[in-house]
C-alpha positions in Angstrom: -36.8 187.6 89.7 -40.6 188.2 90.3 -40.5 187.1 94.2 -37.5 189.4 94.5 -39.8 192.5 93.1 -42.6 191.6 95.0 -40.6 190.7 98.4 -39.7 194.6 97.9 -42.3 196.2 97.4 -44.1 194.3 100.0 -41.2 195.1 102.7 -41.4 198.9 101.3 -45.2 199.0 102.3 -44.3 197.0 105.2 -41.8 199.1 106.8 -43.2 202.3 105.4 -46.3 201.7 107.2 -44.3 201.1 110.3 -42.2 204.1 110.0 -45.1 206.4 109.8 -46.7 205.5 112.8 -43.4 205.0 114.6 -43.0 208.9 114.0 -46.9 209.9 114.7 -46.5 207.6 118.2 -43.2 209.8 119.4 -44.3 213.0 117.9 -43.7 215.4 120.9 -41.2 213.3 122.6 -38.3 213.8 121.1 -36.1 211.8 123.8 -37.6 208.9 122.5 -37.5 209.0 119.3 -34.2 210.2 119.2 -33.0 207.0 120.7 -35.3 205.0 118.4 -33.4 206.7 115.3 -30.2 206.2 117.3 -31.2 202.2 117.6 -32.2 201.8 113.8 -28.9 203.6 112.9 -27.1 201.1 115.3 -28.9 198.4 114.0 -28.7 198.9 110.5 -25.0 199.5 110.7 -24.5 195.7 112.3 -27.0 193.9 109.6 -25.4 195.7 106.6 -21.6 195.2 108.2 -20.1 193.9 105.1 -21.3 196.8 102.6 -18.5 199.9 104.2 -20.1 202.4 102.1 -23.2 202.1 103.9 -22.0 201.7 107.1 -19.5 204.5 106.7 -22.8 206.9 106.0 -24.4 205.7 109.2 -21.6 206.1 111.3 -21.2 210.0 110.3 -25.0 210.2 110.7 -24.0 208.3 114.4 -21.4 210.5 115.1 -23.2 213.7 114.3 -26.3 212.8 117.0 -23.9 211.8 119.4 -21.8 215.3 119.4 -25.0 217.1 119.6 -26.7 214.9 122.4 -23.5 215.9 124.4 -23.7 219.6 122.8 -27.2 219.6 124.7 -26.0 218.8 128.0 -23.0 220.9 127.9 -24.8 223.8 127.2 -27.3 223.2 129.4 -25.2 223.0 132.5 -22.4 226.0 131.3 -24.5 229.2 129.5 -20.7 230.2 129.6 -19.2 228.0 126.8 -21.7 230.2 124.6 -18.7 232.3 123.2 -16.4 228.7 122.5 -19.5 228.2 120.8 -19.3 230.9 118.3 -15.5 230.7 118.1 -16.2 227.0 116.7 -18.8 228.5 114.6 -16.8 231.2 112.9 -13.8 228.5 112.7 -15.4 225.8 110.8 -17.9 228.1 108.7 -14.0 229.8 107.5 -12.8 226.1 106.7 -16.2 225.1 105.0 -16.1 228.1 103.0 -16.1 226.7 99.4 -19.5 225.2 100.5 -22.6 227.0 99.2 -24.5 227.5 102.5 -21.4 228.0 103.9 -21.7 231.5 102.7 -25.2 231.6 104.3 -23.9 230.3 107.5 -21.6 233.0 107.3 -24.0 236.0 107.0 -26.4 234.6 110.0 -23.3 234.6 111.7 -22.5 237.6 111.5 -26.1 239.3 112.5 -26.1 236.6 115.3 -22.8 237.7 117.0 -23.9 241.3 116.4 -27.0 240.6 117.9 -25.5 238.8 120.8 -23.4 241.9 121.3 -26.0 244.4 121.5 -28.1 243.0 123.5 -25.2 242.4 126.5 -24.8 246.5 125.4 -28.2 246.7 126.6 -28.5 244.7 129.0 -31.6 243.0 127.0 -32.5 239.2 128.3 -31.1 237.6 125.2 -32.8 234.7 123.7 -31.1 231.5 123.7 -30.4 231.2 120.3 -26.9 229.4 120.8 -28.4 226.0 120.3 -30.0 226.7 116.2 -26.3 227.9 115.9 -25.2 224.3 117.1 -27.4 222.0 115.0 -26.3 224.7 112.0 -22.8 223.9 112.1 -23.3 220.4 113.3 -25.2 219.8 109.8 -22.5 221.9 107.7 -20.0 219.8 109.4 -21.1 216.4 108.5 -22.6 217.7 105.4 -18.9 218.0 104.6 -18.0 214.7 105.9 -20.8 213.0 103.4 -19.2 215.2 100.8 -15.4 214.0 101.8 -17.0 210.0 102.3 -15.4 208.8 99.3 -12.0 209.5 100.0 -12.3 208.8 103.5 -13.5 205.4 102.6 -10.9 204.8 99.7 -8.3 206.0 101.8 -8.7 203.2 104.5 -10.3 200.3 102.2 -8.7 201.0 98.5 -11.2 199.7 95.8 -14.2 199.8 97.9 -15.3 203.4 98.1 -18.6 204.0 95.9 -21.2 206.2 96.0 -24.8 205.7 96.8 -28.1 207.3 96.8 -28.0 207.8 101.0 -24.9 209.6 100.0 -26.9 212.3 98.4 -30.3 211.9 100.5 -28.9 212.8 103.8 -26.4 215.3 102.2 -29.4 217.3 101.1 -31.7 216.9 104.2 -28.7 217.9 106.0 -28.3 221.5 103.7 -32.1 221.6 104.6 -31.6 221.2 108.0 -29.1 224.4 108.1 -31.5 226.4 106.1 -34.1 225.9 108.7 -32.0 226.4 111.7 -30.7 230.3 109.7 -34.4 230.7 109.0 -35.2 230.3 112.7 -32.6 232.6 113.9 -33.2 235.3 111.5 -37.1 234.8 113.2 -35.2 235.6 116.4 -34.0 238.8 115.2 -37.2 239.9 113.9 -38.2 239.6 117.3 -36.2 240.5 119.2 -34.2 243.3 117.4 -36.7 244.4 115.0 -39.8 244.3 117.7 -41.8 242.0 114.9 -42.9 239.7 117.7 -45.6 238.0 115.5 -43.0 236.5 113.4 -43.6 233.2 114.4 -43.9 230.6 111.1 -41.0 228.6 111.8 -41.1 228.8 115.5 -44.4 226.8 115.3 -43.6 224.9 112.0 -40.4 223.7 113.9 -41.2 221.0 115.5 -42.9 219.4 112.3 -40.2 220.2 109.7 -37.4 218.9 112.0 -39.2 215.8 112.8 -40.6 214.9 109.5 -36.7 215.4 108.4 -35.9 212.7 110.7 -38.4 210.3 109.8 -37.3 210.9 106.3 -33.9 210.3 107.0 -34.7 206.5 108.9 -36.8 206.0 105.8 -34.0 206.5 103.3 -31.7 204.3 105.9 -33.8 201.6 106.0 -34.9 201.5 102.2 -31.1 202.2 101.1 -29.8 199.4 103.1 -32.0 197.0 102.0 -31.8 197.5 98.7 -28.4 196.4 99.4 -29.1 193.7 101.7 -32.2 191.8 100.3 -30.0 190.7 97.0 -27.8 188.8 99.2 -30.2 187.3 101.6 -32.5 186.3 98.3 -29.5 184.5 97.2 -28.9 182.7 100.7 
């Protein structure tokens, strides 16, 4: 019982240690360490294979960095797909309504497709706001597949589904994540429709907030999963 407390908090400092400079080494370059979160996702998902309810968190987490890697390229090479865009906004925002922030995403909806509007009125160079919009309703998305994890999970492996503290960890960083990405496009507005061009707080806090986010959310993988796995490797 003693070696087992120890053995964690010594893997804790351990890993902790490693994580922070993991994320102080790729600040800046976020290709890599977009693939070094995809890898410890991947990799955590194949050491902790037996335990579904972690797994089943990871692979929504998975899924949800892989639809906005090929969100990226897609609307790089076709500015066009901008209105589908919005469509899919307005469409899953409806469907997510009984969420909370639903109801936010909702109102910075409407101001950005009003915006959008105006400025093709008048012929202003609009800002290309369209990919905040995508990591909003990415996050509202799989906030909502977190939410619905349970029943996904019971529905496919009966008397296994049961909740864990990931659960509510990425749930909430993923809320915060759509909070920052309406708090940025409202900045956009300012600028841009308002003329407040020094509005700039989360345009240069940005980087920082969406990155320590991530680092956060490989912590709480790592420390999660092993809190599950180290019982049964201490019994090995």
């Amino acid at each position: 019982m003693l070696a087992s407390v120890y053995i964690r908090q010594l893997l804790t400092a351990l890993f902790g240690g490693l994580f922070v400079a993991c994320g102080i080494m790729t600040f800046g370059n976020a290709y890599i360490f977009d693939r070094l979160f995809i890898g410890i996702l991947i990799f955590t998902a194949v050491i902790c294979y037996r335990n579904i309810n972690i797994v089943s968190v990871l692979l929504i987490i998975l899924l949800q960095r892989c639809i906005e890697e090929m969100a990226w390229f897609g609307l790089e090479n076709a500015i066009t797909i901008k209105e589908l865009l919005y469509l899919l906004a307005i469409a899953v925002t409806f469907y997510l309504r009984f969420d909370p922030i639903a109801k936010c995403v909702a109102a910075i909806l409407v101001l950005v497709i009003s915006a959008e509007i105006y400025w093709y009125i008048v012929d202003y160079p609009a800002p290309e706001i369209y990919w905040h919009v995508t990591l909003m309703i990415s996050n509202l998305f799989s906030r909502y597949l977190i939410f619905s994890r349970l029943a996904l999970v019971d529905k496919y492996f009966p008397l296994k589904a049961s909740s864990t503290q990931l659960d509510w960890i990425i749930y909430r960083l993923m809320g915060t994540t759509v909070i920052i990405q309406s708090a940025a496009l409202l900045e956009y507005l300012a600028r841009h429709i308002l003329g407040y061009s020094n509005v700039l707080f989360i345009y240069y806090s940005y980087p920082f907030l969406m990155h320590a986010i991530g680092m956060f959310a490989i912590w709480a993988t790592f420390n999660e999963s092993y809190k599950h796995l180290l019982p049964r490797l201490l019994k090995a």
